[in-house]
MARPA-902377 format. One record per residue: residue in three letters; x, y negated, z of N, C-alpha, C, CB in turn. Coordinates in steps of 0.02 Angstrom, whole numbers, plus 50000, padded with zeros to 5 digits. Glycine has a CB too. Example, Ala and Ser with C-alpha at 12.3 -4.5 7.8 and 13.67 -1.06 7.14 Angstrom:
Ala506605028450390506155022550390506605016550390505655022450452/Ser506425011250354506845005350357506454999850394507045003050286/
//
This chain:
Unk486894965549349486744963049416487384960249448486444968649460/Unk487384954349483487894950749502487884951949587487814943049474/Unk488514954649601488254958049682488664949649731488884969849712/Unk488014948249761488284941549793488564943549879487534935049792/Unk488794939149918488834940349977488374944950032488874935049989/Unk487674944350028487384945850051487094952450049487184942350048/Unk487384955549976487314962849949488044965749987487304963349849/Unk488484963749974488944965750011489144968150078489164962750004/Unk488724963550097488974962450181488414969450206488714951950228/Unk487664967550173487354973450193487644981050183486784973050162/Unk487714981850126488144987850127488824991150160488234987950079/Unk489284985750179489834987650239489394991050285490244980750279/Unk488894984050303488524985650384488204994750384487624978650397/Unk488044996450325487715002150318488115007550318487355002250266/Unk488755006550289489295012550300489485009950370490025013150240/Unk489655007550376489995004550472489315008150511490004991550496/Unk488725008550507488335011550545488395018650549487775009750531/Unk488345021350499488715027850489489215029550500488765029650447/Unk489715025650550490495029450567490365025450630491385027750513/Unk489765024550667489785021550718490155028350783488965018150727/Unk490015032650801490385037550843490785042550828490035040250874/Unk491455039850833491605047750838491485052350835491705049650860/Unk491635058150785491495065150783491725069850795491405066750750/Unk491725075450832492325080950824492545083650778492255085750849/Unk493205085250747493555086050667493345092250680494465084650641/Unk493385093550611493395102350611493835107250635493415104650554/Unk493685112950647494495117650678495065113050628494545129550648/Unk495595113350655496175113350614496405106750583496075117850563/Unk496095102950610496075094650579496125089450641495245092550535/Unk496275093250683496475087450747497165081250744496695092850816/Unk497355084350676498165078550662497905075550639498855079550620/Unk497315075050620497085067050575496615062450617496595068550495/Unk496655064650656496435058750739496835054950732496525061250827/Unk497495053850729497995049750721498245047850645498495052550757/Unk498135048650600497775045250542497675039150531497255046750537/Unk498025033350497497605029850462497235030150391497885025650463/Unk497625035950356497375036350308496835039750286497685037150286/Unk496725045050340496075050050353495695049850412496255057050354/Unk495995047150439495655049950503495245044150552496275053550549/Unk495385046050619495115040250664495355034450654495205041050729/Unk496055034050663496415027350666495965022850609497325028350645/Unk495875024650550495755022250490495055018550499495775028050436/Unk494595024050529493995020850549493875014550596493705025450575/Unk494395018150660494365009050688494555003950655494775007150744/Unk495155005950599495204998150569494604993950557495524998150502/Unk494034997850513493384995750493493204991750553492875001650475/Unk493074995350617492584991650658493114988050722491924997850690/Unk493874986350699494114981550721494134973950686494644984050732/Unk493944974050615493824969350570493424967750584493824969850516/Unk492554972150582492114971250595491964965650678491934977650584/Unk492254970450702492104964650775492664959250770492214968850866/Unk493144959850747493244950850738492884944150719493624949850698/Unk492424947550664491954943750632491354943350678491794946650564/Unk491024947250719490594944750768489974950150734490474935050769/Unk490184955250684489864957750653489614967150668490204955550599/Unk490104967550733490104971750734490494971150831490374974450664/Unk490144977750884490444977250937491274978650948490074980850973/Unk491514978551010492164979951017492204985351049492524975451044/Unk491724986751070491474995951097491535000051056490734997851117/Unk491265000351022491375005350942492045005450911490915002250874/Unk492314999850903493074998750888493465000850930493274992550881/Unk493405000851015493635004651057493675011051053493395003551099/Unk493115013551033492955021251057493155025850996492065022551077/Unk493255019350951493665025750879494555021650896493215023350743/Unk494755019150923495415016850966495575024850994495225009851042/Unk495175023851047495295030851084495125036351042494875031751151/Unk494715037751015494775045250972495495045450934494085046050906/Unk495795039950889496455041550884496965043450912496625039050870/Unk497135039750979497495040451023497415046751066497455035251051/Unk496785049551068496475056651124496715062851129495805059051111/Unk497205062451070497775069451086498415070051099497835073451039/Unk498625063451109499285061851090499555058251039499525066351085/Unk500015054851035500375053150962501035054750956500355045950944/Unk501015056050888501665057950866502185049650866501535062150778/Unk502775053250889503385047450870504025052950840503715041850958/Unk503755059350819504425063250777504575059650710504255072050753/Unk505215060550674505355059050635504845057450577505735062350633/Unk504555061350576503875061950504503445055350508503165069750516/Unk503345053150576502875047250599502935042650530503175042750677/Unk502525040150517502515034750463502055029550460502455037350405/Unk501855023550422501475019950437500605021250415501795014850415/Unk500665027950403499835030550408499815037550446499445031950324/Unk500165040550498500155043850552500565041750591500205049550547/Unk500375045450670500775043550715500635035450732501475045350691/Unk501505034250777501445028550816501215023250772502085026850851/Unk501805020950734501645017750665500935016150679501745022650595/Unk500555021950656499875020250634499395016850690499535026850607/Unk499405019150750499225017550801499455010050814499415022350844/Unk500125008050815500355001150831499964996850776501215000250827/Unk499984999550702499494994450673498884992250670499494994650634/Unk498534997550714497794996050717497934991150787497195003950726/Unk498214992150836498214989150897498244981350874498844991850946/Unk498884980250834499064973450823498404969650783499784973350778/Unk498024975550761497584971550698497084969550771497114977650610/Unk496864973950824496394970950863496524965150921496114976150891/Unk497224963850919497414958350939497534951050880497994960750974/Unk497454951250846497454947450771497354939250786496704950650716/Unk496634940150836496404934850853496674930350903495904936250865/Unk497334933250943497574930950973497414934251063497434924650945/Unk496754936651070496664939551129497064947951117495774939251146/Unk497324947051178497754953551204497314958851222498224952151268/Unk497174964651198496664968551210496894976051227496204968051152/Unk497634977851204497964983251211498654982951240497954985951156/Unk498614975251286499544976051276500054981151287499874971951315/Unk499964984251351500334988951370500434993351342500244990651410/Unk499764996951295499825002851228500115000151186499185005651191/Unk500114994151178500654990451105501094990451112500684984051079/Unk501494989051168502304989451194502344995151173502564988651274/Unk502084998751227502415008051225502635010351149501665014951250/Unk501975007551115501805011951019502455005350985500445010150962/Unk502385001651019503094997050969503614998150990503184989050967/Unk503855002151047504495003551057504645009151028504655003651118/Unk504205014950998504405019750981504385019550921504185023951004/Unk504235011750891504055013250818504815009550794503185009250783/Unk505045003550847505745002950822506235008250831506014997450849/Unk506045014150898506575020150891506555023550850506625024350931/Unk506055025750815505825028750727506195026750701505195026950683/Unk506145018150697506525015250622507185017250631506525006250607/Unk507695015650684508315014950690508635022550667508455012350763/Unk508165029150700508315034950687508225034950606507895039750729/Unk507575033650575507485034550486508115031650447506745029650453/Unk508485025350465508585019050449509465026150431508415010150523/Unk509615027850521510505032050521510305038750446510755038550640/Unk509805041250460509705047350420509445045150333509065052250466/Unk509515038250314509415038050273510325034450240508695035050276/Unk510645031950276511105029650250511745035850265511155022050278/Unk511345039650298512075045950299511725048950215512065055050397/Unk511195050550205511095051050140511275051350081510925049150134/Unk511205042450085511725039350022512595040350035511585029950018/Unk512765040750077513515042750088513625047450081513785042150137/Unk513265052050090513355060250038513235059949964512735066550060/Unk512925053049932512925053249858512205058749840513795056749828/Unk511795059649890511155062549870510575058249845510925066049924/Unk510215064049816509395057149804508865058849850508875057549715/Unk508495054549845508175052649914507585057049895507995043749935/Unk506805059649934506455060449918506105053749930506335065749933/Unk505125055549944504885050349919504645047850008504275051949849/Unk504625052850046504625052150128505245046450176504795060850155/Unk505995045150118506315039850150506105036650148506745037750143/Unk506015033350096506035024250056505145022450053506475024249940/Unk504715026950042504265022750009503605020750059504045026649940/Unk503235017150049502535013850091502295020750116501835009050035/Unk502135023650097501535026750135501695031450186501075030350090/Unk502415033150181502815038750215503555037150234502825044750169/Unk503675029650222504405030650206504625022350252504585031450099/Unk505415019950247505385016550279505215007650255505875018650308/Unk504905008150185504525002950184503945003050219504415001550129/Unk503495008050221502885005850285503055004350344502395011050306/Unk503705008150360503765006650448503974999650422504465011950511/Unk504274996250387504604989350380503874984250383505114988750298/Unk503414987550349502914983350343502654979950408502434986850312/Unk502384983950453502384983350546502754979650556502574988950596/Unk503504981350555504104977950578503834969450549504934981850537/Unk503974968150498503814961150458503224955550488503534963650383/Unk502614959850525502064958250514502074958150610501564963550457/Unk502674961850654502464961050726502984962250731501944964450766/Unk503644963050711504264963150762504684957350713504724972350775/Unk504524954950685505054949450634505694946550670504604941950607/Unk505764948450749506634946650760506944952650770506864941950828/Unk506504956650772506944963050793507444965050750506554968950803/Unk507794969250765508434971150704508374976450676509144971850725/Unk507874979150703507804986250670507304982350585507184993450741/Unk507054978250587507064975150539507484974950491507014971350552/Unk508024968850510508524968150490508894976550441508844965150557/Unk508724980050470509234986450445508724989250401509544992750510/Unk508154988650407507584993050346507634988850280506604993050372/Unk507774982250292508014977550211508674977850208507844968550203/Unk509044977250240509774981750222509744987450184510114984650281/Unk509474991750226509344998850176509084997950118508885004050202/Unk508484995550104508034993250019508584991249970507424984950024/Unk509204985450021509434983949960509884986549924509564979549960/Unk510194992749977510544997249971510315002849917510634999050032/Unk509665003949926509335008549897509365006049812508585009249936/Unk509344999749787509344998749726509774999549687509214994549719/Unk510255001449707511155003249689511145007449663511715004749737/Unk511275008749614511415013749569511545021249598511995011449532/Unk511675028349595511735031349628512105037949553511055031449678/Unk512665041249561512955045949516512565052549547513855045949517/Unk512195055949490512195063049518511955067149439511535064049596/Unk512195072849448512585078249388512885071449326511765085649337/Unk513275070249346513435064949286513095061149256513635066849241/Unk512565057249303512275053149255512145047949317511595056349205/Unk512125040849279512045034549325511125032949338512485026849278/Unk511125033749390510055033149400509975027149459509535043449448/Unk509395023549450509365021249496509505023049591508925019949475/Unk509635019449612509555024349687508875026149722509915020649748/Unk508245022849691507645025549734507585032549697506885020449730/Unk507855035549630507675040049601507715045149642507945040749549/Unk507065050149638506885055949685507215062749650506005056549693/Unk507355068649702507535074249689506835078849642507785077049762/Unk506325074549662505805081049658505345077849618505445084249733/Unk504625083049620504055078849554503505076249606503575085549480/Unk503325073349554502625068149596502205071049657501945066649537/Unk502305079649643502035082649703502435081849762501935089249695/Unk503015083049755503605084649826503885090649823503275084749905/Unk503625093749746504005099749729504495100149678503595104249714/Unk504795106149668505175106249606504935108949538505705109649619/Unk505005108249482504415111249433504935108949378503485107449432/Unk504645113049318505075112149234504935105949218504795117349162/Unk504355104249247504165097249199504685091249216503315093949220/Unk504995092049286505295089149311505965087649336505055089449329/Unk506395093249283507115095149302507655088049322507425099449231/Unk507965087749391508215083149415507575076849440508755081349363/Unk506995076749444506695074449497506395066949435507315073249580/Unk506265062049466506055056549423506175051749482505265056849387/Unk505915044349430505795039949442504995036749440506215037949414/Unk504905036649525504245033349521504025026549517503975034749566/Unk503685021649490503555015849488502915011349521503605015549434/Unk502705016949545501955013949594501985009549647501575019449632/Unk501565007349677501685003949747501825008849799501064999849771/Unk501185015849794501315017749850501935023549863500705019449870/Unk502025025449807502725029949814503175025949779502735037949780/Unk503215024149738503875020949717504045016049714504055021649675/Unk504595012349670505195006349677504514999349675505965006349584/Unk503674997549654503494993249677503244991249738503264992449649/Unk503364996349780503324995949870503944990049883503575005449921/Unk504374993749878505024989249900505194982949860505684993549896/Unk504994982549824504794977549787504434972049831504364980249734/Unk503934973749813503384968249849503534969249952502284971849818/Unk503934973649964504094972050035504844967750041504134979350078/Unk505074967349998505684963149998505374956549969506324966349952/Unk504904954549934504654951349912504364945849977504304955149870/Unk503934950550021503564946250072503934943950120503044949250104/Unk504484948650123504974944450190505444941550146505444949950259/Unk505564938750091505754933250066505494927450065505854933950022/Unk504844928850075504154923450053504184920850152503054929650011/Unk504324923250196504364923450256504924920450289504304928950269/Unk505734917550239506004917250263506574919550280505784916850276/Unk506584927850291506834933050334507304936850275506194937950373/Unk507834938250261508204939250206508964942050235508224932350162/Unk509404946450206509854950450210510374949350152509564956650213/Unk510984950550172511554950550113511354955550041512334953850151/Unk511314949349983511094956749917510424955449905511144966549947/Unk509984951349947509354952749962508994950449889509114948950032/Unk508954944749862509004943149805509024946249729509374940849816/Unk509804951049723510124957249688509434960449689510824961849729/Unk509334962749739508794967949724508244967449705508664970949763/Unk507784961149720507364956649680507454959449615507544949049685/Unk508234957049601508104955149524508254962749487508724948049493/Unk508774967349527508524972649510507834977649490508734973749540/Unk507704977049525506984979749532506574977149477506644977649601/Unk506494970449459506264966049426506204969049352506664960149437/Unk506934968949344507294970349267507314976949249508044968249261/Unk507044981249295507044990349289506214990549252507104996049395/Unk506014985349300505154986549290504904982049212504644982049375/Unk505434976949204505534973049137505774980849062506414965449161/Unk506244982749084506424988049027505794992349003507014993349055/Unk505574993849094504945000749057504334998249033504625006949116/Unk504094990949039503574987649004503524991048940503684980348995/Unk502714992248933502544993548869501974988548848502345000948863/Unk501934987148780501654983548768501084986148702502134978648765/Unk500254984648719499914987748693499364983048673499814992948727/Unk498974983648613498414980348626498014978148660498214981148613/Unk498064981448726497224980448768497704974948825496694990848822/Unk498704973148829498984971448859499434975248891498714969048880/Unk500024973948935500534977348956500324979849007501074974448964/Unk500684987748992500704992449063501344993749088500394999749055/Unk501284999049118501995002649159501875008949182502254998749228/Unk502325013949159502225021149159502205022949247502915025249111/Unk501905027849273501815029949310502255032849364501525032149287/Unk502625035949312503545038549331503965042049249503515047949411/Unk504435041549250504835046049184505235050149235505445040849117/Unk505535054349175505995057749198506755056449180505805063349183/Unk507075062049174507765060449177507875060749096508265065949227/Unk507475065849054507565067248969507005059248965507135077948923/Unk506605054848978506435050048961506895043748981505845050148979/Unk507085043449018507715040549054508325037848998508065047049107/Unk508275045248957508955044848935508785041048862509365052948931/Unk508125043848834507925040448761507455034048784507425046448704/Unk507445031548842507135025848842506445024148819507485022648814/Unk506095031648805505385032348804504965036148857505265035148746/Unk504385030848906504115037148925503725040548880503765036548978/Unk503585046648938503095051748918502285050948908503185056548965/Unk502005044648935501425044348949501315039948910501245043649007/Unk500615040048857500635037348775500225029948802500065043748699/Unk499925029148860499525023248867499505021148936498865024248843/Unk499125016048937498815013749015498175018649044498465005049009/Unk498345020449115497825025649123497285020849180498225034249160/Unk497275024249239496885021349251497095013849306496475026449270/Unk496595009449311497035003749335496945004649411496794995849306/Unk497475007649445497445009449524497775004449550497765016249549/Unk497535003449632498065000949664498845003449686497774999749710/Unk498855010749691499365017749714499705016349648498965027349727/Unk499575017049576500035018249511499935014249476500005023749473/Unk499365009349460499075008749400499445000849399498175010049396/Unk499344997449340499444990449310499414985149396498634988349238/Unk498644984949415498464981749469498884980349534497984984749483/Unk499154988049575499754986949610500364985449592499854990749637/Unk500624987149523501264984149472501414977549463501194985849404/Unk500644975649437500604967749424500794962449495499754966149398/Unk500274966049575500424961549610501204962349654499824960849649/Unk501494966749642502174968249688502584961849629502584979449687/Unk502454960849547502974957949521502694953449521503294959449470/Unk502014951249561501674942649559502154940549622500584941249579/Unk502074943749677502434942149739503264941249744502244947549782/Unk503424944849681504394944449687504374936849644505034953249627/Unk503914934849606503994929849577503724923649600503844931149527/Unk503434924149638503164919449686503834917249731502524923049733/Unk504044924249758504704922549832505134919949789505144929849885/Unk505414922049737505924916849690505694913849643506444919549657/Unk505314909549649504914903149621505084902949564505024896349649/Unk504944910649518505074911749453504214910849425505504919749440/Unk504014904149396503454904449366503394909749304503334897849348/Unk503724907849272503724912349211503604920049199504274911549189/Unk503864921149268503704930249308503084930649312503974932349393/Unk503174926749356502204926149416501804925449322501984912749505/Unk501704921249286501154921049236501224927549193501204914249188/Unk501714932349196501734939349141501344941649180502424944549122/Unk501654940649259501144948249299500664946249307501264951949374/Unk500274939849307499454937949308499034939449241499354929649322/Unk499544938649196499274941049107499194948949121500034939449027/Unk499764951549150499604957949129498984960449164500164962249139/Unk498844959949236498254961549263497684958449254498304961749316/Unk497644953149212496844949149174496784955149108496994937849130/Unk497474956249072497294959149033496974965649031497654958649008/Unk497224971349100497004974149104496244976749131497364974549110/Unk496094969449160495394970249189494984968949131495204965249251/Unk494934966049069494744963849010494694972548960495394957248982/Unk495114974548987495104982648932494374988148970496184988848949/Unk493824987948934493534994448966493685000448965493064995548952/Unk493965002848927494355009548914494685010548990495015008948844/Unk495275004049002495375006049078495015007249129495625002749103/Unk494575003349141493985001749192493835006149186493484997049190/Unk493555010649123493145017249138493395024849158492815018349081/Unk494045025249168494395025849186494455028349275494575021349158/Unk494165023349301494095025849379493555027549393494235021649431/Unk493535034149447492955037049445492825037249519492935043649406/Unk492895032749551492835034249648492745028949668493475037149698/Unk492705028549736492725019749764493295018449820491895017249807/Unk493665022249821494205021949850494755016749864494375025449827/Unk495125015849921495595009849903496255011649862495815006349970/Unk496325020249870496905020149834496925020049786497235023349839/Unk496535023149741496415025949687495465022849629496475034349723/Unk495215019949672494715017549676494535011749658494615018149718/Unk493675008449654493395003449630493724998649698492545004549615/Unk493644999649759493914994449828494614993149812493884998449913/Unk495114997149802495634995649791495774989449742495855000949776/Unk495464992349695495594986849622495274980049657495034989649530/Unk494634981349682494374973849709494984969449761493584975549764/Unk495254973949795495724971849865496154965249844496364978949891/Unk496494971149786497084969249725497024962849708497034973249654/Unk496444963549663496264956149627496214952249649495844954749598/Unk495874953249720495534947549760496194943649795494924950749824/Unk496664949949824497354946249849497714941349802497884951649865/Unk497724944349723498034943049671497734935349666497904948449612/Unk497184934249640496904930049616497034923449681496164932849594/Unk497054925049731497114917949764497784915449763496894917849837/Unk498164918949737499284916849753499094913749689500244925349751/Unk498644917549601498634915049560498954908949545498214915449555/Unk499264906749522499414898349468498904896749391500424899049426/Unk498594901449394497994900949355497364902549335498074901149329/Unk496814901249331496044905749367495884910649324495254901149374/Unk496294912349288496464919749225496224926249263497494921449204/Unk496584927549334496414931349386495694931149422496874930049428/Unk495784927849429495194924849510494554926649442495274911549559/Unk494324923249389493904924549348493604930749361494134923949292/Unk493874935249347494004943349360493594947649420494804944149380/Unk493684944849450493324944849532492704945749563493364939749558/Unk492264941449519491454946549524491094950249489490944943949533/Unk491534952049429491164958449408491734964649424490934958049318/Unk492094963549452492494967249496492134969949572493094962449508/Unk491814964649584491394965649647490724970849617491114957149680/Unk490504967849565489894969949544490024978249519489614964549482/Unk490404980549507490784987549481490734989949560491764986949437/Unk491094986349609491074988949674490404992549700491244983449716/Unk490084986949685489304988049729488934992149698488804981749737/Unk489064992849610488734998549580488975006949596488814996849506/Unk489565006549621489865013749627489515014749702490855014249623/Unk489655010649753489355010949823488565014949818489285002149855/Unk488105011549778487465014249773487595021249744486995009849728/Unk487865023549701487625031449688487915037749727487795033149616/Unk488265033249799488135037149863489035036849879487675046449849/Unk488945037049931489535041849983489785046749998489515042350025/Unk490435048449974490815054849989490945056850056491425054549961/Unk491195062650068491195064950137491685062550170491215071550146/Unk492325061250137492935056150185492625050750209493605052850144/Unk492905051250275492645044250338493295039250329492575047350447/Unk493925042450293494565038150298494605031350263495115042150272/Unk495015031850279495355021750249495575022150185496195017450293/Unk496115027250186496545026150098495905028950063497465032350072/Unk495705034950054495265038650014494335037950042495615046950021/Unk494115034250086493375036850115493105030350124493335041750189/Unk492505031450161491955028450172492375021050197491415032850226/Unk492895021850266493125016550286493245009250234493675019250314/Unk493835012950205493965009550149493645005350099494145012750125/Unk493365009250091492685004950049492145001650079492275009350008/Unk492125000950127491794996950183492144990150204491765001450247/Unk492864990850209493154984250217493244980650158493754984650247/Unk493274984050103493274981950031492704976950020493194988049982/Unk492074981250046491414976650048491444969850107490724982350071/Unk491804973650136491674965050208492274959850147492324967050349/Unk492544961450132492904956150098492644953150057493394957450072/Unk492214958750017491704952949950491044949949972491384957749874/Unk491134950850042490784946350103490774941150109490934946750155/Unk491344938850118491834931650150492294930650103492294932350226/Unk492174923450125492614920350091493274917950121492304915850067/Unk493474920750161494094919850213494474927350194493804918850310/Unk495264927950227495384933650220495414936050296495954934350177/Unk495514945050265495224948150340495494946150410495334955850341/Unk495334946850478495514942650502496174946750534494994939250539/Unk495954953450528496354958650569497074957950527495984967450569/Unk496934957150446497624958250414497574966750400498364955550472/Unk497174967950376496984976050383497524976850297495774978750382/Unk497174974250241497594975150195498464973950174497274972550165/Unk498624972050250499564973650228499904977750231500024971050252/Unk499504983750249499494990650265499724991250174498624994550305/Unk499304989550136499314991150077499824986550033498634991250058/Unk500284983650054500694978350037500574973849972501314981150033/Unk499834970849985499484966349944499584960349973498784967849934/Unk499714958450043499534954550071500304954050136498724956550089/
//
């Protein structure tokens, strides 16, 4: 079955009806009101997209506005671009998208505290490196770190300087870094994929994903190159980054992957640990890999780049073993995600290798949608998410809010 526009769009409308009011969280879950990734915030994204398109009211988008905002927001250190101000300033900006001003005065307030965030993250990350420490995964990376706050910055403060100092820092961050005698990259983390310490993990690793590791900063140095907007080194790190993610290529029948993270004993023999391509995520997998090194090759008008990373993600959409592989509909981890991916992917394309890819990508979508809905209402992991996933295999325009640069596809 070939899921066309009209299958699509119905099914958003059907989850969007179902997150039409606000709910009260359960005891103990009132921090994810302020949420984009769980919570309220996340939901209005849905029905701020939605009413751009004429598809949905601005009442409803309002009234999950205010359920985020209804306890307060955080602007402590932890704030990042899926809690707190952060999160709040990006939904605001997405409901001004269209050009009508609908929150200004809440947008000032949530953007002034989101450049006082940065400037504070920005001192406490470079006293850091001047102690010769490694970073965890809460400095540097998208989902927690100061590539998401950069992302905002890029996308609604582009003169500000607190800008300026979050790509300073990235490029800083690619620099090599000495610790117990050995030379590691500088995004390399103290700890394991959890945020803990463990045997598996002695001296911490190197992650390679979009959303925790070195292809965040990647593809965010990438877009404000593509923008223009560029820093001393800025380039260096491009190609750094580039050539780290060039070494750990593996190359397999079904097409090239990229390990998830190694460690420091894989590091040293130049093998990872992980025997194959797992599953194709947007958060780890081939899909977010492929488009962070489509976008660095795009901003430095390296064709030859841009066509590996479009091979490698045709190839991987071509392997069922991968495909079968995901078991959710999720954007992070999920069938929406992979759709987001491709769909972003396939239009920068230089060749219809990608874009091909695209409706039975959709059609995988719409088949997971039918055998029901999980209990998350959120954006990264829930119902939300996969709802805007569907308004996209809607239209043929992209979203209007800009909801996916959250996810640094776009």
């Amino acid at each position: 079955m070939k899921v066309g526009p009209r299958f699509a769009s119905a099914a958003a409308q059907a989850i969007a009806r179902l997150l039409t009011t606000p709910e009260p969280l359960p005891p103990g879950r009132g921090w994810s009101k302020q949420s984009l990734s769980r919570g309220a915030a996340g939901v209005a994204l849905l029905h701020i997209e939605r009413a751009h398109c004429g598809e949905g009211g601005w009442q409803t988008a309002h009234s999950w506005v205010t359920a985020a905002a209804g306890d307060g927001v955080s602007a402590a250190d932890n704030a990042n671009l899926l809690f707190g101000a952060p999160a709040l300033a990006f939904i605001l900006h997405a409901a001004d998208a269209d050009g009508t001003v609908r929150y200004g005065p809440a947008r000032t307030a949530v953007d002034t505290s989101v450049v006082a965030l940065t400037h504070r993250r920005v001192d406490l990350a470079h006293a850091r490196i001047d102690r010769g420490e490694l970073p965890a995964f809460g400095e540097y990376d998208l989902l927690h770190g100061l590539t998401g706050l950069g992302v905002h910055l890029l996308q609604h403060a582009a003169g500000n300087d607190a800008l300026e100092r979050v790509l300073t820092y990235l490029v800083r961050l690619t620099h090599p870094l000495r610790a117990d005698d050995e030379t590691l990259p500088g995004w390399w983390v103290f700890h394991d994929p959890q945020l803990k310490q463990s045997d598996a993990f002695p001296g911490g690793h190197s992650n390679f994903g979009i959303a925790h590791g070195v292809a965040g900063p990647l593809a965010f140095l990438a877009q404000a190159w593509r923008r223009g907007i560029t820093v001393d080194g800025h380039d260096e790190a491009l190609h750094r980054i580039s050539s780290w993610l060039d070494t750990w290529r593996q190359d397999a029948d079904s097409g090239p992957w990229w390990p998830q993270w190694i460690t420091r004993g894989q590091l040293r023999t130049g093998r990872p640990g992980q025997l194959g391509p797992l599953r194709p995520s947007w958060c780890y997998g081939t899909p977010g890999l492929a488009r962070a090194q489509q976008l660095a090759a795009i901003a430095t008008r390296d064709i030859a780049r841009q066509q590996r990373a479009e091979h490698a993600l045709s190839r991987c959409l071509s392997d069922p073993d991968q495909l079968n592989r995901i078991t959710d509909s999720s954007l992070c981890h999920g069938w929406a995600g992979l759709y987001q991916t491709v769909w972003r992917t396939g239009r920068d394309a230089c060749t219809p290798e990608v874009r091909a890819h695209v409706p039975a990508i959709a059609d995988y979508l719409f088949q997971q949608c039918r055998t029901g809905l999980g209990d998350d209402i959120g954006f990264l992991e829930g119902n939300a998410g996969l709802a805007l996933a569907l308004h996209t295999a809607a239209h043929t325009t992209p979203p209007v809010s800009g909801w996916d640069s959250c996810l640094l596809i776009n």
